[in-house]
Phi, psi and omega in degrees: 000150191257140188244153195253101186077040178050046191208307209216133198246136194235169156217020166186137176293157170325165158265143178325304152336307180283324213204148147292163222251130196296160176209147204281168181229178146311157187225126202249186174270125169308167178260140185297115217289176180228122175280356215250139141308110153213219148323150178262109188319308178321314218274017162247038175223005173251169192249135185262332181327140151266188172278153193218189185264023168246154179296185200259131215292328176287330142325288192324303194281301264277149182237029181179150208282135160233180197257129174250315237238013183060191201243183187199142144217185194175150185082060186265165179258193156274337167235041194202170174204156150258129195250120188241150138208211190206092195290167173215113185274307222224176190284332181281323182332006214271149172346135145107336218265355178072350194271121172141147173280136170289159194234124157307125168225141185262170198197135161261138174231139161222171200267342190199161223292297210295004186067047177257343175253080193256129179226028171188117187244149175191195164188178201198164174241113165293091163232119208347319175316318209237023191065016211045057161252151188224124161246151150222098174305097210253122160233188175110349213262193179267165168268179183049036177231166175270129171219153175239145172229152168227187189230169184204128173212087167114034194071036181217157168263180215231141151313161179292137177223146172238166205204190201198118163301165192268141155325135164319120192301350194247005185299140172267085173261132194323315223185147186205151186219156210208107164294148200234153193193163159169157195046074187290078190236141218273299174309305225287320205172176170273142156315038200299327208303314195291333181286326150298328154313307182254057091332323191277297178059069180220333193304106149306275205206185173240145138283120155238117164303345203143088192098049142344296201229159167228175202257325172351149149311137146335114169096005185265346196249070164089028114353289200057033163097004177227099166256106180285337184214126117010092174269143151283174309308151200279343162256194200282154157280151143215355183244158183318318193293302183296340168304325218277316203271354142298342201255328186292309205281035159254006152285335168280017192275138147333280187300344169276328166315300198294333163285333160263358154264002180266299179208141191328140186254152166212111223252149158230200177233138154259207201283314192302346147357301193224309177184187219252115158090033177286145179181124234327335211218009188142219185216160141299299186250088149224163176211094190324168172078274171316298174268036195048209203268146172281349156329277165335311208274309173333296167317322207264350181254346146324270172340316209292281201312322185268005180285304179287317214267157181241083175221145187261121146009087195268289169239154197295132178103333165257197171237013193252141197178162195220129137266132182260113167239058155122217168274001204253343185177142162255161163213120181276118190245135188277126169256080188247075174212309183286013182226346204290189189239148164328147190286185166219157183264150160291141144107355171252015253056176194306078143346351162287322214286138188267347167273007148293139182201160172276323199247341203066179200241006156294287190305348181296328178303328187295314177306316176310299206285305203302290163336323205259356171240007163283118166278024185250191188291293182247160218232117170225132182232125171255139210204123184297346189211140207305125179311277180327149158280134196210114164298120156275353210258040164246358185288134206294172192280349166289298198270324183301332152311297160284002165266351169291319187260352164295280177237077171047041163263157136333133193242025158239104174093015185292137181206351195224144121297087194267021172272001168273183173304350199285320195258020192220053225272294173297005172267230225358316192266355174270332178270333163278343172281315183291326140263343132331302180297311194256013170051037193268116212258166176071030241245140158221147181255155205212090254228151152225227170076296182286339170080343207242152174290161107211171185254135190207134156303177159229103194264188230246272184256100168309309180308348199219044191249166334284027181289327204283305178130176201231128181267001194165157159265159170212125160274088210254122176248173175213253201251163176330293170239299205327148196284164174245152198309349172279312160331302173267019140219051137063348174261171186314143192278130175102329191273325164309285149008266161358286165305304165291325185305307178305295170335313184249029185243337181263022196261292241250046229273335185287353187281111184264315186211155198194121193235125178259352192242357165249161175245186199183218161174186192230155172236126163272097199234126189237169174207199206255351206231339184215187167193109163249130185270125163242118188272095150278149171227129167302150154290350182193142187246339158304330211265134196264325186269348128048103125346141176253153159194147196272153224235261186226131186236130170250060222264169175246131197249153173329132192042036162249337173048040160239179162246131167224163190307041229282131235295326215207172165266161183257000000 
């Protein structure tokens, strides 16, 4: 693989259609990064309506194009970024609708909010093909800097977005922080998590793990018959139109808006992407034939995703791709849906069998290398589905059922998640031997998925652990709305906990800590000596005003590739 400016490794551009072409900017003195808490400049410049399948009444009236879907960038380089929005020319144009005149949109990069230093112009055509979505690949910039874009079309302007280049690759940098997030679901709840995120402005980037959207029918998916807000379309997507116009109304969220105009997001997929249980070759919830071919749905929620999302290709059609932030941390982000082998039930096959894999084996060969040639300080693998290894069958017979239908397993005989790595065993001992072997030290994995926090060794050999030893850290946070086990059995937040974390920590000896019952996000913060997670939780995931408080901080210290508790968040 070929790496582009020492930051993000590619082996083929983006298609014209997905990414604009780079462009170069002026180059400025970085800005001093900020530590200060503050307002997310964005959330009074967004629409909270969600989208529905008539445009949004200011769409409706408009005599000139508007921005409905806020701005975005994401993917920062050291001298680059990517900048997305969404234009709306005309009232008929809306997500999903095929329509629309093309629009010229101009796009600004500045040294400061008000755009009195503008040191990048540029423009791009906005068209049906591509749903009236605009990327622009920005190069030229500085590294380590603050920057603000707005986007402009037919005389009206786009909100203000800030958005932050990556350190120089060769940079001795103190430090970095990373908001962390993943299963997002639209029915479930508000978005409080995202809106405390950019709250902060503290942020280098965000990470989202996974489960951006979910693909469901209204009211089918983690509700459980308590759908707090109406997603469009109201039936399951499968088709290109329906991708796109799920991805717009998550796109009409206050707090998400205001979180993707605050700092570069760097996004990968999970299954819900496309579908529940996704895999090379199909889904759990796809059903050839009825729902078409499963290729077509796959394609078409593919398109959907790089259309909306402001993520660069590394190779076209995935998420796996390397971002560089100085000397201090890499972070390798993982695709593990388009190359895995059909899931197995335990007791319907092996999870052993070595012709099987989670990663294919191209990409694993990518990983392997990348890891065994990274010069910075910390190793960061971002991975939609949980590492560790995790026994379940000491939990009582009352939670194994809802941890079963939480995640979409078999409710008979449950004892693996094999939609986790727990079902691909051999990528796994291959990829930890490797690192055992090659003495790679500092390597943390950075999870979603699972609805649930945990702090976790990554032991070598679980059954012989700890002797055997911890190959790695993993940090899992967990979900946004989607639900977590006090949701799916209906009792007080905390009570589930109580019971299960000792149960499943003593099944679990590498398991340091595990909150099964709240939702949130995680803060990454790293320096040359740690890499800490501080685990936040909302007070309500119903509640649109949701309170933030911080929860439990877990860090990992230079060479130990273990975990332990840490007094505080930092």
């Amino acid at each position: 693989m070929t790496t582009r400016h020492g930051s993000s490794e590619s082996t083929a551009p983006a298609p014209a259609d997905a990414t604009a072409a780079p462009v170069t900017a002026d180059t400025g003195v970085p800005s001093p990064r900020r530590r200060s808490v503050v307002k997310a400049a964005a959330a009074s410049a967004v629409l909270a309506a969600p989208l529905t399948a008539v445009p949004p009444a200011r769409a409706a009236t408009a005599a000139a194009p508007v921005f409905l879907h806020g701005v975005a960038s994401g993917d920062p380089l050291p001298d680059g970024v990517l900048l997305w929005t969404r234009v709306t020319p005309t009232a008929e144009a809306i997500p999903g609708s095929g329509i629309g005149p093309d629009t010229e949109v101009v796009w600004s990069v500045a040294r400061d909010k008000a755009f009195t230093t503008v040191v990048a112009k540029g423009s791009a055509r906005a068209t049906a093909a591509t749903d009236h979505t605009v990327k622009a690949d920005i190069r030229g910039l500085a590294p380590a800097t603050d920057y603000w874009f707005r986007f402009s079309a037919g005389g009206t302007d786009s909100p203000v977005g800030r958005t932050r280049t990556a350190p120089a690759a060769d940079a001795a940098v103190t430090g970095l922080r990373f908001g962390v997030v993943s299963c997002s679901n639209y029915e479930a709840g508000h978005f409080s998590a995202y809106r405390h995120l950019a709250a902060r402005g503290d942020l280098d980037a965000w990470l989202h793990l996974g489960d951006y959207i979910y693909e469901y029918a209204s009211g089918a998916y983690g509700t459980r018959g308590r759908t707090v807000r109406a997603h469009a379309p109201a039936h399951e997507i499968v088709s290109l139109a329906d991708y796109r116009v799920r991805h717009a109304t998550y796109r009409t969220d206050p707090d998400l808006q205001a979180l993707h105009a605050e700092a570069p997001v760097i996004a990968i997929w999970d299954d819900h992407e496309i579908a529940n249980d996704t895999w090379s070759g199909g889904a759990e919830n796809h059903t050839e034939g009825e729902e078409g071919t499963w290729s077509a749905r796959q394609a078409a929620a593919k398109r959907a995703y790089f259309e909306w999302m402001p993520v660069r290709p590394a190779i076209t059609g995935t998420t796996y791709r390397r971002l560089r932030f100085g000397r201090l941390a890499d972070l390798s982000l993982l695709d593990l849906r388009s190359f895995r082998s059909q899931q197995v039930s335990v007791g319907d096959g092996d999870v052993d069998d070595p012709d099987r894999t989670l990663t294919g084996r191209a990409q694993l060969d990518w990983l392997k290398s990348g890891l065994s040639a990274s010069d910075t300080t910390w190793r960061l693998v971002g991975t939609s589905v949980m590492i560790s290894p995790l026994a379940l069958g000491a939990l009582p017979a009352g939670l194994l059922k809802p941890v079963a239908k939480l995640l979409g397993l078999p409710q008979e005989g449950l004892a693996l998640n094999t939609d986790q790595w727990d079902g691909y065993t051999d990528d796994r001992r291959e990829l930890l031997a490797h690192l055992r072997t090659h003495a790679i030290r500092n390597t943390v994995f950075l999870t979603g998925d699972i609805h649930m926090a945990w702090a976790n060794d990554v032991p070598v050999n679980a059954g012989t652990y700890p002797a055997s030893g911890s190959a790695a850290a993993e940090f899992v946070v967990t979900s946004v709305t989607s639900d977590n086990l006090d949701d799916a059995v209906a009792v007080p937040e905390g009570t589930v906990t109580t019971i299960a974390s000792p149960l499943i920590r003593a099944t679990n000896r590498h398991v340091r800590w595990v909150d099964t019952d709240r939702h949130g996000y995680g803060v990454l913060d790293i320096t040359s000596t740690r890499a800490q997670m501080d685990y936040y939780v909302i007070s309500s995931r119903t509640d649109p005003a949701a309170t933030s408080r911080w929860a439990r901080s877990y860090r990992t210290l230079d060479g130990t590739q273990q975990v332990e508790r840490a007094d505080g968040p930092v």
